[in-house]
VOPA-204929 format. One record per residue: x, y, z of N, C-alpha, C, O, CB in turn; residue number from 1. Coordinates in steps of 0.2 Angstrom, whole numbers, plus 5000, padded with zeros to 4 digits. Glycine has a CB too. Example, Ala and Ser with C-alpha at 12.3 -4.5 7.8 and 13.67 -1.06 7.14 Angstrom:
// VOPA-204929
n_u,n_v,n_w,ca_u,ca_v,ca_w,c_u,c_v,c_w,o_u,o_v,o_w,cb_u,cb_v,cb_w,num
5066,4972,5039,5062,4978,5039,5066,4984,5039,5071,4983,5042,5057,4978,5045,1
5064,4989,5035,5068,4995,5036,5064,5000,5039,5067,5006,5040,5070,4997,5029,2
***
This chain:
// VOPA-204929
n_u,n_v,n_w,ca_u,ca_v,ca_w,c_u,c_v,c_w,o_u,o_v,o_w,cb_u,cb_v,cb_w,num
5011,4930,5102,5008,4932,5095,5014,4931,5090,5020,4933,5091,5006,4939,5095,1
5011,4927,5084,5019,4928,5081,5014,4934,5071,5008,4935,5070,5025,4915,5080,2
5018,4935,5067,5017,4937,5064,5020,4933,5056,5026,4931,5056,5019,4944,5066,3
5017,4931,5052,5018,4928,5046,5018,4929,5040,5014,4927,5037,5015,4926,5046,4
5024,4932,5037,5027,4936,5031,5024,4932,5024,5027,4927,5024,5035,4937,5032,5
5021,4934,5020,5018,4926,5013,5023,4932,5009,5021,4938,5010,5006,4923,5010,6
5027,4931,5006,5031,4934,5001,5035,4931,4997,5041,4930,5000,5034,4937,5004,7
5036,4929,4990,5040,4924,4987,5042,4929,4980,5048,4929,4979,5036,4917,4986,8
5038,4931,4977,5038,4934,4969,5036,4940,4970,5032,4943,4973,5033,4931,4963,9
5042,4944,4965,5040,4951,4964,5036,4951,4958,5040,4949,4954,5045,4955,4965,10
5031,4954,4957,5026,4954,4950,5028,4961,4947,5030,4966,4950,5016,4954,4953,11
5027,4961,4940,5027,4968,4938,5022,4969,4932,5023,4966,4927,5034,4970,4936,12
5017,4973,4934,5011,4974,4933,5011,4980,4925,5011,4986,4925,5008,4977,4942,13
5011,4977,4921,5009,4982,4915,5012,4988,4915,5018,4987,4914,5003,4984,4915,14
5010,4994,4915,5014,4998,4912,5015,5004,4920,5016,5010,4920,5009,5002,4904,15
5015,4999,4924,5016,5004,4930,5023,5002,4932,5025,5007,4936,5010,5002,4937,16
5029,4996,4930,5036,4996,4929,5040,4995,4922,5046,4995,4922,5037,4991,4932,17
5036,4996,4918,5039,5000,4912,5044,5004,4911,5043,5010,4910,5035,5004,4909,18
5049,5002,4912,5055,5010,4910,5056,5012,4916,5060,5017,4916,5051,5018,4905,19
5054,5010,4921,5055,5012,4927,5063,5012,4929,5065,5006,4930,5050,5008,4931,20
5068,5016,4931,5075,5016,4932,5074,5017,4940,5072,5022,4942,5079,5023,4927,21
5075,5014,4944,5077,5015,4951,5080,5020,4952,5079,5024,4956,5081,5011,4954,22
5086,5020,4948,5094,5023,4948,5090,5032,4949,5092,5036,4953,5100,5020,4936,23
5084,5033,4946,5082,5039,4943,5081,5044,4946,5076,5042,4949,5079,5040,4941,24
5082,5050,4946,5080,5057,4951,5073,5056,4952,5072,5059,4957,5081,5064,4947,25
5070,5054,4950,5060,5055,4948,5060,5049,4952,5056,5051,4956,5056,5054,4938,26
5061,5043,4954,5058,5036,4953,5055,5037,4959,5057,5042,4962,5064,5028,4954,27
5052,5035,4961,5046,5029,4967,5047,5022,4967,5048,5019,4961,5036,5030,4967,28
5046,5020,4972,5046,5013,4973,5042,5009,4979,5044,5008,4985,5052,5012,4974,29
5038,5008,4978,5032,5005,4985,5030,4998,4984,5026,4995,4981,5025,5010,4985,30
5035,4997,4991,5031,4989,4989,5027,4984,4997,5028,4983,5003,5041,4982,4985,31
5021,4982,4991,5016,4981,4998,5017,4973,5000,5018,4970,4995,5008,4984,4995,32
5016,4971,5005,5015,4964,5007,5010,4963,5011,5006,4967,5014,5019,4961,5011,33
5009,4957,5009,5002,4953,5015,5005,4952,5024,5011,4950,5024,5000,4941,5012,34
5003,4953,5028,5004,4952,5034,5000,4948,5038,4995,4951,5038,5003,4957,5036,35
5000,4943,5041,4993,4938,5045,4997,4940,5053,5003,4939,5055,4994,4926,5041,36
4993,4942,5055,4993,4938,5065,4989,4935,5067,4983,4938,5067,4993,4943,5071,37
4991,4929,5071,4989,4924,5072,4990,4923,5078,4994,4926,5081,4992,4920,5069,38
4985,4919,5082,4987,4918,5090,4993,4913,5091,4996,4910,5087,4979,4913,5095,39
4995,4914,5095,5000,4909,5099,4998,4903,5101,4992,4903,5103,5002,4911,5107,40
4999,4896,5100,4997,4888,5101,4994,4891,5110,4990,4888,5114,5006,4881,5101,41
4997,4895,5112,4995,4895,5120,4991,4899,5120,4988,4901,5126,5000,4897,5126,42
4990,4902,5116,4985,4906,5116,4975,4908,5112,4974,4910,5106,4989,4911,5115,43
4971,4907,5116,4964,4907,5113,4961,4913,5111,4960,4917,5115,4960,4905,5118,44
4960,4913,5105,4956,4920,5103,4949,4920,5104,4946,4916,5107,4957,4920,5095,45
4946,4925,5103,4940,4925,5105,4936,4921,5100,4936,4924,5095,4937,4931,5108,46
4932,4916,5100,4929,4914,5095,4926,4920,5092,4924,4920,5086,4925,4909,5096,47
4924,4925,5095,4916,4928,5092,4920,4934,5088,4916,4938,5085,4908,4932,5099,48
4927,4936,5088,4931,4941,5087,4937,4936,5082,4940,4940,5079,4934,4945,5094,49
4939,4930,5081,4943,4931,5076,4944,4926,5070,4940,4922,5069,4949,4931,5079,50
4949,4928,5067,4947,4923,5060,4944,4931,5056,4940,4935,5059,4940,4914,5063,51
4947,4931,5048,4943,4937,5044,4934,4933,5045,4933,4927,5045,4948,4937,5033,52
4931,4938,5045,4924,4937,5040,4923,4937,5032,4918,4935,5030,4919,4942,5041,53
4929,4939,5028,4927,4939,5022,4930,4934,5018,4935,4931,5020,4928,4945,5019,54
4928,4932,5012,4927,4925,5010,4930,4925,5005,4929,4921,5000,4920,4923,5009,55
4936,4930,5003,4942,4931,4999,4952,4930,5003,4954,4931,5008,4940,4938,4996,56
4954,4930,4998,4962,4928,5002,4964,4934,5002,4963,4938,4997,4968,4923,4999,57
4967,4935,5008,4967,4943,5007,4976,4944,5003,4978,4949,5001,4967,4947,5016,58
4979,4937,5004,4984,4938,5001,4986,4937,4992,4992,4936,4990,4986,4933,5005,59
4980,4938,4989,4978,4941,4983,4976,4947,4982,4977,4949,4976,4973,4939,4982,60
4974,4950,4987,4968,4957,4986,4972,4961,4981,4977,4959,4978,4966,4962,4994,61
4969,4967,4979,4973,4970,4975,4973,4977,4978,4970,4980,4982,4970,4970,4967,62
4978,4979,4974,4981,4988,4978,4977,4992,4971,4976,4990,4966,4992,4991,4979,63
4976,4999,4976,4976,5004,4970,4979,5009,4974,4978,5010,4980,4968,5007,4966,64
4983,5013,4968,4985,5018,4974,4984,5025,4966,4985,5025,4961,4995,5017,4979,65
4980,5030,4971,4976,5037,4969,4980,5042,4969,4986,5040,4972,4970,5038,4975,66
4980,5048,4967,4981,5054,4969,4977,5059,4966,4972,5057,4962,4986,5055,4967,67
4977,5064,4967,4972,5069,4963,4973,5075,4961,4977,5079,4964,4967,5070,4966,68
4971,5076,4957,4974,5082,4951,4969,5088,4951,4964,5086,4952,4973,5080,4942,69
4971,5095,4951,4966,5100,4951,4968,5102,4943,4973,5102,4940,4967,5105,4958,70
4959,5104,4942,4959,5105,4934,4959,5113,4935,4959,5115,4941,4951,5101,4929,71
4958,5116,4930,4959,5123,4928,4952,5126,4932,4952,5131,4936,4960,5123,4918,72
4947,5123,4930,4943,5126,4933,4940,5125,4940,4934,5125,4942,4938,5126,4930,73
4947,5122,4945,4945,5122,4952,4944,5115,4953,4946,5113,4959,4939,5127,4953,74
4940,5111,4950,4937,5105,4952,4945,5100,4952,4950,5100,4949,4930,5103,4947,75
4942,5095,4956,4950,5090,4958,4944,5083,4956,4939,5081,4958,4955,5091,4972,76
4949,5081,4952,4950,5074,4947,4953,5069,4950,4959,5071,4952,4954,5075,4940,77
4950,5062,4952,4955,5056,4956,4959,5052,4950,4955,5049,4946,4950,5050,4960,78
4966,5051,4949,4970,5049,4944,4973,5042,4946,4975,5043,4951,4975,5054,4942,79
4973,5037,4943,4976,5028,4947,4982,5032,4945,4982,5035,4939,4974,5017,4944,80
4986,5032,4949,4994,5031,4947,4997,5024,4948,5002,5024,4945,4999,5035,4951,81
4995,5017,4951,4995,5011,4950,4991,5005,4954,4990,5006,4960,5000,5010,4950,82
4989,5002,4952,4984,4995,4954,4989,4990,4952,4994,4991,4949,4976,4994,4950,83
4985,4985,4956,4987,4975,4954,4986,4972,4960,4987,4975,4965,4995,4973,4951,84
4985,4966,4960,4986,4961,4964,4992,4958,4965,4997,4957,4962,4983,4958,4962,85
4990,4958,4973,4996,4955,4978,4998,4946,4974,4993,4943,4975,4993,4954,4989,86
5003,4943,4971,5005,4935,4971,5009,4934,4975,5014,4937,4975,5008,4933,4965,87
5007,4930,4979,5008,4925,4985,5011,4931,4991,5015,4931,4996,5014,4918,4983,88
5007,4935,4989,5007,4940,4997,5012,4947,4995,5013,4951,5000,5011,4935,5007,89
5014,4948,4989,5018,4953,4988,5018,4957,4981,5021,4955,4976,5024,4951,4988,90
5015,4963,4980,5018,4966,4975,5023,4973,4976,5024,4975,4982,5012,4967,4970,91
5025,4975,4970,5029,4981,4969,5029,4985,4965,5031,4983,4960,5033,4980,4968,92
5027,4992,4966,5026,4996,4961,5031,5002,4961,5032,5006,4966,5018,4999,4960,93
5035,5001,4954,5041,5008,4952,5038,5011,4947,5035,5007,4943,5050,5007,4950,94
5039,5017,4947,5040,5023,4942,5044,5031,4942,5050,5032,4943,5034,5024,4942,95
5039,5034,4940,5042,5039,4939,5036,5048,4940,5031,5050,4937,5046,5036,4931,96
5040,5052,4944,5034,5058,4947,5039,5063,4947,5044,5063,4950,5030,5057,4954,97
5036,5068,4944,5042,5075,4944,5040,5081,4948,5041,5087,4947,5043,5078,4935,98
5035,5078,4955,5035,5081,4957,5031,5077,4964,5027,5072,4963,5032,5086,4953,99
5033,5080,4971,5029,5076,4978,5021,5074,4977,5017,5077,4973,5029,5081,4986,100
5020,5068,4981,5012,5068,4977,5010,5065,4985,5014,5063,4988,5010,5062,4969,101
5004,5065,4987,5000,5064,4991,4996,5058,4988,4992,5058,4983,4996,5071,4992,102
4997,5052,4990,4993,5046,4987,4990,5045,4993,4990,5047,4999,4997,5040,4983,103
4987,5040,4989,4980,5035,4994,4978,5029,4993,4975,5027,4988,4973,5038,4993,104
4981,5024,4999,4979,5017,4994,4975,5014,4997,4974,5016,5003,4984,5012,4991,105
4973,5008,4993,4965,5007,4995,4964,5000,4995,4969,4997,4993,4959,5012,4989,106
4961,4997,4997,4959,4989,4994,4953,4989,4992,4949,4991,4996,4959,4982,5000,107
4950,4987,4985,4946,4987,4984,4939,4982,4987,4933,4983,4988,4948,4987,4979,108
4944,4977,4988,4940,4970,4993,4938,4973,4997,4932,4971,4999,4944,4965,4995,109
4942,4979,5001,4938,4979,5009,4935,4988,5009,4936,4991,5013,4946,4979,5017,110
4933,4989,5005,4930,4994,5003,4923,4995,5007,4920,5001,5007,4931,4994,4996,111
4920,4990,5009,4912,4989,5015,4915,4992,5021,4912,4995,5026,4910,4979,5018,112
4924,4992,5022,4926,4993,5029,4931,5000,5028,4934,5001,5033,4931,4987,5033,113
4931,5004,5023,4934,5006,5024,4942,5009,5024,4944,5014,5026,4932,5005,5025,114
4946,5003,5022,4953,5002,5024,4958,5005,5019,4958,5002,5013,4955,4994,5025,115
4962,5012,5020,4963,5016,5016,4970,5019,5021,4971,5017,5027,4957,5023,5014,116
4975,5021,5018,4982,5022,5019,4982,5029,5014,4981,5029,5008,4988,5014,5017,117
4985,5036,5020,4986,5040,5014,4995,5041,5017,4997,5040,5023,4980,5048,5012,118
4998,5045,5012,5007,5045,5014,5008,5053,5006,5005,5057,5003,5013,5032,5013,119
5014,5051,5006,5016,5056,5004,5024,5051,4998,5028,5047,5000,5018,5061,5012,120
5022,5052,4991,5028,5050,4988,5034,5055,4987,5032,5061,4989,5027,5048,4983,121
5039,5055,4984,5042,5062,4983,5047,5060,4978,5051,5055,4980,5046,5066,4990,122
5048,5063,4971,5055,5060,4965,5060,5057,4970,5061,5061,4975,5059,5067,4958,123
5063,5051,4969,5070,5049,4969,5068,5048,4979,5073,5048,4983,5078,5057,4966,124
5064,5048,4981,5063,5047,4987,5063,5039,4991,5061,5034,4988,5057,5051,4987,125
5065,5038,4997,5067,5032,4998,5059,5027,4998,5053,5029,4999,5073,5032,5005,126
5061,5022,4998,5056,5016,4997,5051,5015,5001,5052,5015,5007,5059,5011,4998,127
5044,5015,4999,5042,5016,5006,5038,5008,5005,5037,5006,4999,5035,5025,5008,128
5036,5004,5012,5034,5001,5012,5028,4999,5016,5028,5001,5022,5037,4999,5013,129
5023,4997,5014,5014,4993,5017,5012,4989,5020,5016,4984,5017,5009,4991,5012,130
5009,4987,5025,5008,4978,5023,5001,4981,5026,4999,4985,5031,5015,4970,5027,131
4998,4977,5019,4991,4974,5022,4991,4969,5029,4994,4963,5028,4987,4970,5015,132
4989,4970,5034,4988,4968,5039,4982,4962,5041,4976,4965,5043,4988,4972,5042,133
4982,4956,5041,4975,4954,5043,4976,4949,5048,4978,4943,5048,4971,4950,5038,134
4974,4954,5054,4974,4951,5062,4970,4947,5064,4966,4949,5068,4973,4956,5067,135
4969,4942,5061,4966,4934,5066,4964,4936,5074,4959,4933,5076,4973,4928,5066,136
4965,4938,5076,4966,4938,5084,4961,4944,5085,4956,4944,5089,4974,4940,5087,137
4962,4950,5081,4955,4957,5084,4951,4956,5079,4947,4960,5079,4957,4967,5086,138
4953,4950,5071,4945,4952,5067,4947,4957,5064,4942,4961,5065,4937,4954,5072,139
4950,4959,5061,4953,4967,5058,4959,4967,5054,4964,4964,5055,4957,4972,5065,140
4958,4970,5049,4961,4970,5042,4963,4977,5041,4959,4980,5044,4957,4968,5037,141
4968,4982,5038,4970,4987,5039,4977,4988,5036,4982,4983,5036,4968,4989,5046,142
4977,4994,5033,4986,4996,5029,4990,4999,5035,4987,5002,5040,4985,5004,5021,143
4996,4999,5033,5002,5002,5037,5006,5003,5034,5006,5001,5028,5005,5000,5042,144
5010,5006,5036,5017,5009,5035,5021,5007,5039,5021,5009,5045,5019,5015,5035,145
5026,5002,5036,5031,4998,5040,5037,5003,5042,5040,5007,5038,5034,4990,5035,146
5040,5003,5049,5046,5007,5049,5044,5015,5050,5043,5019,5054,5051,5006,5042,147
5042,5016,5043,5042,5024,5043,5037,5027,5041,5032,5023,5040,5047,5027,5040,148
5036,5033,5042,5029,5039,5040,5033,5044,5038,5037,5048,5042,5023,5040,5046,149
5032,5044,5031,5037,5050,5028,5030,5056,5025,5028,5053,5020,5043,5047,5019,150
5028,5059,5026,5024,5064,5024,5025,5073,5025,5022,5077,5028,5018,5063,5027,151
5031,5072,5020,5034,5078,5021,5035,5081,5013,5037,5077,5009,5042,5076,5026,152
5034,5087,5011,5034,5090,5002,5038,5095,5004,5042,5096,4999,5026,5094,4999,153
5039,5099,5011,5041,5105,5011,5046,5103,5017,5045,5101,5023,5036,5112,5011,154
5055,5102,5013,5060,5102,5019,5058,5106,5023,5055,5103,5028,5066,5104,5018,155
5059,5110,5023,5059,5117,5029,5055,5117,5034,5055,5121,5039,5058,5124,5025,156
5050,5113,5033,5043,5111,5038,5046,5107,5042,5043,5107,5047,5037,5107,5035,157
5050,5104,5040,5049,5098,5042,5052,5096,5050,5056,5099,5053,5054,5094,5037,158
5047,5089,5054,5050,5089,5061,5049,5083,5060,5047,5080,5055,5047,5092,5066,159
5051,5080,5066,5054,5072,5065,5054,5070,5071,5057,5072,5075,5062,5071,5061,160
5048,5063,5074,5048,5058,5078,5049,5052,5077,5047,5048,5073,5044,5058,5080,161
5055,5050,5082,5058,5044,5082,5056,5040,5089,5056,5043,5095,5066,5046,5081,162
5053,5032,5090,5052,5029,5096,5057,5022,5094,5057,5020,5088,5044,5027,5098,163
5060,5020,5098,5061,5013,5098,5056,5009,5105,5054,5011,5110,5071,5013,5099,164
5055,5004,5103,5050,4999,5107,5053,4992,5111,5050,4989,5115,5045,4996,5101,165
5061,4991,5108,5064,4986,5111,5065,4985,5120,5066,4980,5123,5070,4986,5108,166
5063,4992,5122,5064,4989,5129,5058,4989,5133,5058,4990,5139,5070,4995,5133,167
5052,4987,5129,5046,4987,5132,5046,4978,5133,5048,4973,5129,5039,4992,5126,168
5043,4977,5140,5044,4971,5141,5039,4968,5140,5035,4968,5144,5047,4969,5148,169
5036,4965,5131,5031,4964,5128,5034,4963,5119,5040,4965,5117,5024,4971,5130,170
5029,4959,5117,5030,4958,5110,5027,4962,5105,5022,4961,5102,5029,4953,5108,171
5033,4969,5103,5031,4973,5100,5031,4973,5094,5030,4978,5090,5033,4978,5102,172
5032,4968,5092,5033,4968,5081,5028,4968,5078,5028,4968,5072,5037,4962,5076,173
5022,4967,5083,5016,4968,5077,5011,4976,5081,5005,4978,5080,5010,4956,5075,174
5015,4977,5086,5012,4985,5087,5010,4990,5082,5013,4993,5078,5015,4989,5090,175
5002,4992,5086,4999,4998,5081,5001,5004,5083,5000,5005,5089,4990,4999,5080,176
5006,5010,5078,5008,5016,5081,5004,5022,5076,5003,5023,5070,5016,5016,5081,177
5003,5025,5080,4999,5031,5076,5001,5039,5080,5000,5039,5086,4987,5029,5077,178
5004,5043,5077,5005,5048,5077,5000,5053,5075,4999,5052,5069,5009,5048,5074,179
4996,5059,5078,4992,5064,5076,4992,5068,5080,4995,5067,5085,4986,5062,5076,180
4989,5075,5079,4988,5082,5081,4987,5088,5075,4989,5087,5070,4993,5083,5085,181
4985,5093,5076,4985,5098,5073,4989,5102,5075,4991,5103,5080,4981,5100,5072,182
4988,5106,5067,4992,5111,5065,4989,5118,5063,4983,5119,5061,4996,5108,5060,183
4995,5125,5065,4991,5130,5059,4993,5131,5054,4999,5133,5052,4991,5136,5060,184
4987,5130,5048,4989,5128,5042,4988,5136,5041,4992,5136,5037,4985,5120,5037,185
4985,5142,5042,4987,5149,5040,4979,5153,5040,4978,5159,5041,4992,5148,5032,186
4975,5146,5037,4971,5150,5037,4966,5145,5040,4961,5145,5036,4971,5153,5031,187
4967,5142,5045,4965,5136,5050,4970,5131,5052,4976,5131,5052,4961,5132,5048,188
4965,5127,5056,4969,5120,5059,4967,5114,5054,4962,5112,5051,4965,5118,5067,189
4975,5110,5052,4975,5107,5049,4977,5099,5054,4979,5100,5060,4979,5109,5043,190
4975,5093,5050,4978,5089,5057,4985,5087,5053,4987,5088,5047,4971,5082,5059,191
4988,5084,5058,4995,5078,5057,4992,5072,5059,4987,5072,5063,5002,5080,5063,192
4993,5068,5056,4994,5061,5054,4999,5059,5050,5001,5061,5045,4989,5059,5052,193
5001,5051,5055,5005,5047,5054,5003,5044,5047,5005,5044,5042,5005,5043,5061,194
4996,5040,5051,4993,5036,5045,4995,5029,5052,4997,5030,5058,4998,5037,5035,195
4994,5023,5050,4993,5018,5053,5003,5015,5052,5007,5017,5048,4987,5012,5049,196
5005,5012,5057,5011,5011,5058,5013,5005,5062,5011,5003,5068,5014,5017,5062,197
5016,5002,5057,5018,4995,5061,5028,4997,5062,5031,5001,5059,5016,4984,5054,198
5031,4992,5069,5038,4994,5069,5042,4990,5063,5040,4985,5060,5041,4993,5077,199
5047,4994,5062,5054,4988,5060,5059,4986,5063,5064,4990,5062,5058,4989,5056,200
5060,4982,5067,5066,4979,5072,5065,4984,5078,5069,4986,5082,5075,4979,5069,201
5056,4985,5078,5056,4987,5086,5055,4995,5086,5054,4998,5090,5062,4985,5090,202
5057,4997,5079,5059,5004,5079,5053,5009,5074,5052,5006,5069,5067,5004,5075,203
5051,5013,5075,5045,5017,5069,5050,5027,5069,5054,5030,5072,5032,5017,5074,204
5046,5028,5064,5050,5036,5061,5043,5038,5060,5039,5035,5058,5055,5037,5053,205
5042,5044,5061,5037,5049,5059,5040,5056,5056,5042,5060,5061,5031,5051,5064,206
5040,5057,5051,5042,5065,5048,5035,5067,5045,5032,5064,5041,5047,5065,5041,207
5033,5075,5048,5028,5078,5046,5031,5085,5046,5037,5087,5046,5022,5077,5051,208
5025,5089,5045,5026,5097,5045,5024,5100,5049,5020,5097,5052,5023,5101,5040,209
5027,5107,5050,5024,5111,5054,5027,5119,5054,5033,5120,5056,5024,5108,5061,210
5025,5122,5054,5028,5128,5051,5028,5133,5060,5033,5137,5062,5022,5133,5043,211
5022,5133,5064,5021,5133,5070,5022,5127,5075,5021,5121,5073,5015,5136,5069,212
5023,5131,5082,5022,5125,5086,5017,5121,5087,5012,5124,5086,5023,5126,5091,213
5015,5115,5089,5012,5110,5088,5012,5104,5093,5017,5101,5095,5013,5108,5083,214
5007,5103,5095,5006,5095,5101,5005,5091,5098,4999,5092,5096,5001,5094,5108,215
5008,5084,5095,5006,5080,5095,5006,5073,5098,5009,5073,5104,5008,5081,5093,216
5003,5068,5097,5000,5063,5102,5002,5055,5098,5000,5053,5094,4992,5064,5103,217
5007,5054,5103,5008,5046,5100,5008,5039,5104,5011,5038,5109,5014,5046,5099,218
5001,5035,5099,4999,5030,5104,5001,5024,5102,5001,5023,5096,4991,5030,5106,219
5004,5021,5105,5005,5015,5103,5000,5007,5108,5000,5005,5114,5013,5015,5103,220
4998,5004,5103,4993,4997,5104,4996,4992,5103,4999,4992,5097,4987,4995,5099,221
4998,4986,5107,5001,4979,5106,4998,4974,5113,4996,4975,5119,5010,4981,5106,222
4998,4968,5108,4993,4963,5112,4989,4962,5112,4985,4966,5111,4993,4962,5116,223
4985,4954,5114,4980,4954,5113,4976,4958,5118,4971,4956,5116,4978,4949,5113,224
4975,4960,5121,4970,4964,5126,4972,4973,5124,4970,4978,5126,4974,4961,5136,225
4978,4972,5118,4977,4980,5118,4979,4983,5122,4975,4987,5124,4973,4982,5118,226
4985,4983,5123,4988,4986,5130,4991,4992,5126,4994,4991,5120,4994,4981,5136,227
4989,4999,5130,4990,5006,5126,4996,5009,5129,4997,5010,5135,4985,5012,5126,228
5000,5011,5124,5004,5014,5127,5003,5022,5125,5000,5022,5119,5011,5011,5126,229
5005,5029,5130,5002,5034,5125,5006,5040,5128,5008,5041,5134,4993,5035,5126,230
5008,5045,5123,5014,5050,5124,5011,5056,5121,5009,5056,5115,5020,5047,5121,231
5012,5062,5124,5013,5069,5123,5019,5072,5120,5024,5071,5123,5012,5073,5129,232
5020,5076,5115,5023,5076,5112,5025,5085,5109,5022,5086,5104,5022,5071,5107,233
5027,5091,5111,5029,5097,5109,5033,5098,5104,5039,5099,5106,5030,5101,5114,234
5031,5098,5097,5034,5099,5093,5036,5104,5088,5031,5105,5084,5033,5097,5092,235
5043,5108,5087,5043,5114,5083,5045,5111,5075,5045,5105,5075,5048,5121,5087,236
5046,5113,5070,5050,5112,5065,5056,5110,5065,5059,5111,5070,5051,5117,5063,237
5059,5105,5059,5065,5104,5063,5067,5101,5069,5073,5099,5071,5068,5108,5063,238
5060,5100,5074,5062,5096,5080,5063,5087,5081,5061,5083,5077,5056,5099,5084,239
5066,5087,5085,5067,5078,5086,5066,5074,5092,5068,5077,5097,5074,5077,5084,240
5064,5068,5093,5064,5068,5100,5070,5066,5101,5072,5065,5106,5059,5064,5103,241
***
């Protein structure tokens, strides 16, 4: 399997990099790419499974990314905090938030299927990276989080899973990793999620919450046939593997 990076220009989209200071206590910075996996010359896909069905480049599509606002009288309002389209498989959105936010991003294009990514920003918080994914080989398009899964608002919550993948005797760089389980959120069960997870140099991070102890479950998918790999996980606060 090999994986095919289309990335040349960084775009800056109207008033969503405006004034925007990196340097800044407040900044965010999220920048998304196109992803393609592709069979191997030695290797046959299934005709009836690969190749996109849809009849746009996905290495165009455009991002929106959401959050939402609760109004005085209770009701929660959906606000763009930024959109645009990917040029030649890459865009970049900086700004500025003076407080953690819970976003959601979306493709409008694939919106028949579904394909949504939620994560966590936070002021002055490190870079988080996406890549729209369009797997030729299982027919499947879908957001990740490259490297890491930061969804953490409250330090003190905080627990932390770490895997490296290099010693698995298979080609793990375009592996699906997903982290989930629940929690007690106080006045129920809330769940944990990762969100969708591709590695970096073999390697993925999950920071989540948990104020109580918690099992979580971490599976990881790679290859064509989908070979699972899958792990039990007891986790307190502050814990690490």
């Amino acid at each position: 399997m090999k994986i095919l990076f289309r990335s040349f220009f960084i775009v800056i989209m109207g008033l969503v990099l405006l004034g925007a200071d990196v340097s800044s206590p407040n900044s965010y910075r999220i920048v998304c790419e196109y992803v393609a996996i592709e069979p191997d010359a030695q290797e046959d896909a299934d005709p009836a499974t690969s190749g996109t069905t849809d009849s746009f480049d996905l290495a165009t599509a455009t991002i929106v990314i959401t959050h939402e606002v609760e109004q005085e009288n209770g009701e929660t309002d959906v606000v763009e905090l930024a959109s645009g389209s990917l040029v030649d498989g890459r865009i970049v959105f900086e700004g500025e938030i003076d407080e953690p936010l819970d976003i959601k991003i979306t493709v409008p294009e694939l919106a028949h299927k579904t394909v949504l990514l939620k994560t966590v920003i936070t002021p002055g918080g490190e870079e988080i990276s996406v890549a729209l994914v369009d797997d030729s080989v299982r027919n499947d398009q879908r957001l990740a989080l490259v490297g890491s899964s930061r969804q953490v608002k409250d330090p003190a919550q905080k627990f932390t899973i770490s895997g490296d993948l290099n010693s698995v005797d298979q080609d793990m760089s375009q592996a699906h990793v997903l982290v989930q389980g629940m929690r007690d959120a106080g006045s129920g069960l809330s769940p944990i999620s990762s969100g969708n997870m591709l590695p970096s140099n073999g390697k993925f991070l999950f920071e989540g919450e948990t104020h109580e102890p918690a099992v979580v479950f971490v599976t990881v998918t790679a290859g064509p046939s989908s070979d699972m790999y899958f792990s039990q996980v007891s986790r307190r606060s502050r814990a690490r593997s």
